[in-house]
N, C-alpha and C positions, 0 to 999 in steps of 0.2 A: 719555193715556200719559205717562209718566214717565221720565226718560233721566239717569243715574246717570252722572258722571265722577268726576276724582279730587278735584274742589274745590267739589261738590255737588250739589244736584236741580234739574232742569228740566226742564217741563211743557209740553206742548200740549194744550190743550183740545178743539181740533178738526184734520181731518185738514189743513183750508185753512190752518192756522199754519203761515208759514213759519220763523217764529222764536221758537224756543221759548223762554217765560220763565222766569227764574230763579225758584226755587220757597225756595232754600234754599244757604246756603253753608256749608260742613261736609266731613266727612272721613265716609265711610261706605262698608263693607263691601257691603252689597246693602240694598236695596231693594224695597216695595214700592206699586204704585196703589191707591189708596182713588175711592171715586165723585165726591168733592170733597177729594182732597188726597192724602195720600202716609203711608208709614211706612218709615223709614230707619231702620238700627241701624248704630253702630260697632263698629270691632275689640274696645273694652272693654264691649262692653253697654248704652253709653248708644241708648236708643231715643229717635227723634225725631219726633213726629206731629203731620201739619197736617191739619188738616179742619175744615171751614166757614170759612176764612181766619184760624183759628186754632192757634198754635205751640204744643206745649206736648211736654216732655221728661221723660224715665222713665227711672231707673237699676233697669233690671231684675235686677242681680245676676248677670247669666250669668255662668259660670264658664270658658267655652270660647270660642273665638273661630268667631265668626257665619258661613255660607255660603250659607245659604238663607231666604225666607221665605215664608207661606202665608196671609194673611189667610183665618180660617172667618168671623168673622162683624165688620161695622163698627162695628157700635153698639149696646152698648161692645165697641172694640176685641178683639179675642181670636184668637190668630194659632199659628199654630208657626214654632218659631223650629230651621232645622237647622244643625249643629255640626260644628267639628274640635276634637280626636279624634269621633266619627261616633255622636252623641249627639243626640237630639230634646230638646225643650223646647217646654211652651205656655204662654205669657203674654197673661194679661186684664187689662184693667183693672181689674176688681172680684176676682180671686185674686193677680196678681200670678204669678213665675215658680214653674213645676213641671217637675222633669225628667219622660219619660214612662220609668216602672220598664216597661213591657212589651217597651218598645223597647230599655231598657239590658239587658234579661235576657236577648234572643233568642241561641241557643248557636251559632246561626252566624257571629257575632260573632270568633268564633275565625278565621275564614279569609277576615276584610277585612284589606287590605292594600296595598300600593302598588308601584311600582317600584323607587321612589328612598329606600322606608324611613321614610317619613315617617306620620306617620299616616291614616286612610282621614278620610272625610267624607263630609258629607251633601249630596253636591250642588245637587241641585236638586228641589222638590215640585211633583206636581199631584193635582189632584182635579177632575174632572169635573162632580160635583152637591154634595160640601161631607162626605157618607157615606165614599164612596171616596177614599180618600187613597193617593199613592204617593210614596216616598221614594228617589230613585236614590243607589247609594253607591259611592261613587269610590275605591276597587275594592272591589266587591264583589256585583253587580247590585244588585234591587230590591225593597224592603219593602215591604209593602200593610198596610192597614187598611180593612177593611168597618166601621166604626162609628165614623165623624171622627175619626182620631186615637187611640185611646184604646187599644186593643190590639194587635197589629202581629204579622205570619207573614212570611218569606219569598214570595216568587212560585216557582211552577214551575221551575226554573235551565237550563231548556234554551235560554239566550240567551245570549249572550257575557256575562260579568261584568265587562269595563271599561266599563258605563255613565257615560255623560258627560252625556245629557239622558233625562226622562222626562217623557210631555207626553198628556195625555188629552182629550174632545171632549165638550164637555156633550150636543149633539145623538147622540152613543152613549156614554154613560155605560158600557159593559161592554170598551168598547177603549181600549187601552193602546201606546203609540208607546213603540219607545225608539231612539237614535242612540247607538252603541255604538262602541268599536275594532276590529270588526268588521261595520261597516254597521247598517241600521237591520232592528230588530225588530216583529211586531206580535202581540198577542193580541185575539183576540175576543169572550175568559172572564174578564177582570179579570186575569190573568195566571195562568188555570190553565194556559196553552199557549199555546206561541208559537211564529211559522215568522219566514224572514228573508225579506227585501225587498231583497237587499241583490246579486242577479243581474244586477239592469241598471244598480247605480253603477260609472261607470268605474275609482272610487277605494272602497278598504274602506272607510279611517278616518276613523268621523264622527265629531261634534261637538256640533251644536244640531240642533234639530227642534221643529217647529210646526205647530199642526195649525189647520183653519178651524175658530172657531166652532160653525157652525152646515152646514157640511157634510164631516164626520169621513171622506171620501177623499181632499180636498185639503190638503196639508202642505207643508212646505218643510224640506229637511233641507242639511246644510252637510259635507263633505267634502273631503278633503286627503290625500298622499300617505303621513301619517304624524305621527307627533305634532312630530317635532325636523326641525332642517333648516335652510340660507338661503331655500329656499324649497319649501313643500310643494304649494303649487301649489292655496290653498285655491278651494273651489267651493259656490254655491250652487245648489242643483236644487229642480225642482218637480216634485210627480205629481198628479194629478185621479183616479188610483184608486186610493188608498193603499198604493199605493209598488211594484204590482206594474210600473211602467212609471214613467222619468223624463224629464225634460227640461230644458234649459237653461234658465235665465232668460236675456230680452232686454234692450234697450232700455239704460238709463245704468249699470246696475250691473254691476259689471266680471267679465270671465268669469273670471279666476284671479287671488289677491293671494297674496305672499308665505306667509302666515303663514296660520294654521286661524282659519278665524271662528267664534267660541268660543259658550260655553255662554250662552245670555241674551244673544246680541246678533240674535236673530231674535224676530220675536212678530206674531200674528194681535190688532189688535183687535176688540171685539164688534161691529164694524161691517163685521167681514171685509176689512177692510184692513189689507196685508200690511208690516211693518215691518223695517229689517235696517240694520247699521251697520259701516261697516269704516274704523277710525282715527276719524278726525270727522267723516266721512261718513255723512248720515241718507239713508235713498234710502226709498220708498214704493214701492206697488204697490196699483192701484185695482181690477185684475180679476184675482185669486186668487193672484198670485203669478209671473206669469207674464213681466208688462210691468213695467218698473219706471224710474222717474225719480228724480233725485237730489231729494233734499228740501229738504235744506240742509247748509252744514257750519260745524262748531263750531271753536270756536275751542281744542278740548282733546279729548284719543281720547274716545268712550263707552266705556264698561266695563260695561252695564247698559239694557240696555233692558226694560221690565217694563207691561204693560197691569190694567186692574183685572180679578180673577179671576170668573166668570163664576160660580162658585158662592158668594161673599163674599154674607152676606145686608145 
């Protein structure tokens, strides 16, 4: 796992590291895990990659400034890269950068949009098996592709359209998670159709969402009483049957904090244990989500926590 702040990367190798080592000093936008290392991009495009204990840096030419990213395959490198203004990009090492035209063309395109006026974005990606890809757009729901990336439709839109997370289970490739501003959603068509989950949260407005590995009814979703506020009263819950029932987490991780625990600071490793982070507090979870212990804390907020993706070959 890999834990992004504002003055670089740091790694745990296993889940018994209490302290995690610095990977990397740098300024970087988001991040993501490799099997043996990392892949960071800046605000201006520079991309940064270690693997096999070695550095080495790419000026990929983006044009936009970076929000997401998706390792499909490690070696060689070849990733998508998601954008503000709400633009896809894949960069390989052996093509170098491409915008995706199927993505720039989609005519819904017209009614992404924001609050405060600003441009929309590409929040956050998953893909389940490396086929299936989904794109959450902040505002605007959610993009799919059946063929890695390559050509790109809307989903179904019977879901709230302020997606804030979108997060898929290699163990059921055809279901689709999303934590919306209006609680979480779920399909079980790839996103031909969707119903909410979102009757047994105390609170509507979520945030992040994470689903286990290798058993797609256990997740963790993060909720608060809104987006603004001194205090929204953020929360993290757990369900064991996707999401028709929640529950408190126990144990050191705190039942409400100020502020919403935001997008990327929840994640299941491939070992199904559960990760989550509030300020510079790293806390764990060895049985699904449920029990959780402080792990350690950092000496600077996380802004990123990111595990290697389950479908990266």
């Amino acid at each position: 796992m890999i834990i992004l702040t504002e003055t670089g990367v740091l790694g745990l190798k296993a889940a018994g590291d209490v302290s995690p080592q610095r990977l990397w000093e740098g300024s970087a936008v988001c991040a993501a895990a490799l099997r043996d290392g990392f892949v960071a991009i800046s605000a201006d495009g520079k991309l940064t990659v270690a693997r096999g204990g070695a550095l080495r840096s790419f000026d990929t030419g983006l044009p936009s400034l970076p929000t997401s990213l998706l390792v499909l395959v490690e070696d060689p490198l070849d990733l998508l890269i998601g954008a503000e203004p709400p633009y896809l990009f894949r960069w390989s090492e052996t093509a170098g950068l491409r915008r995706n035209e199927s993505f720039a063309a989609l005519a819904c395109r017209d009614t992404w949009t924001t609050p405060w006026g600003g441009p929309a974005a590409v929040r956050s990606l998953a893909s389940p098996d490396g086929r299936a890809v989904y794109a959450d757009i902040h505002v605007g729901s959610i993009m799919r592709s059946l063929d890695g990336g390559t050509t790109w439709e809307p989903v179904t839109p019977t879901l709230n359209v302020d997606v804030h997370r979108v997060a898929a289970c290699p163990a059921a490739p055809e279901r689709v998670y999303a934590n919306t501003a209006r609680a979480v959603y779920v399909s079980d068509d790839r996103g031909e159709s969707w119903s909410t989950r979102g009757d047994g949260l105390a609170h509507a407005y979520g945030r992040e969402i994470a689903v286990h590995p290798e058993q797609s009814d256990v997740l963790l979703a993060t909720i608060s009483d809104g987006p603004h506020g001194t205090d929204v009263h953020g929360r993290l819950l757990g369900s064991f049957d996707g999401g028709l029932s929640w529950h408190p987490v126990t144990g050191d991780f705190p039942g409400s904090v100020p502020e919403n625990i935001d997008t990327h600071h929840v994640a299941y490793d491939l070992s199904g244990t559960a990760w989550a982070c509030v300020g510079p507090g790293l806390y764990r979870s060895d049985d699904r989500g449920l029990g959780w212990v402080r792990h350690c804390q950092l000496s600077a907020p996380i802004r990123l926590l990111h595990v290697r993706a389950a479908c990266s070959q």
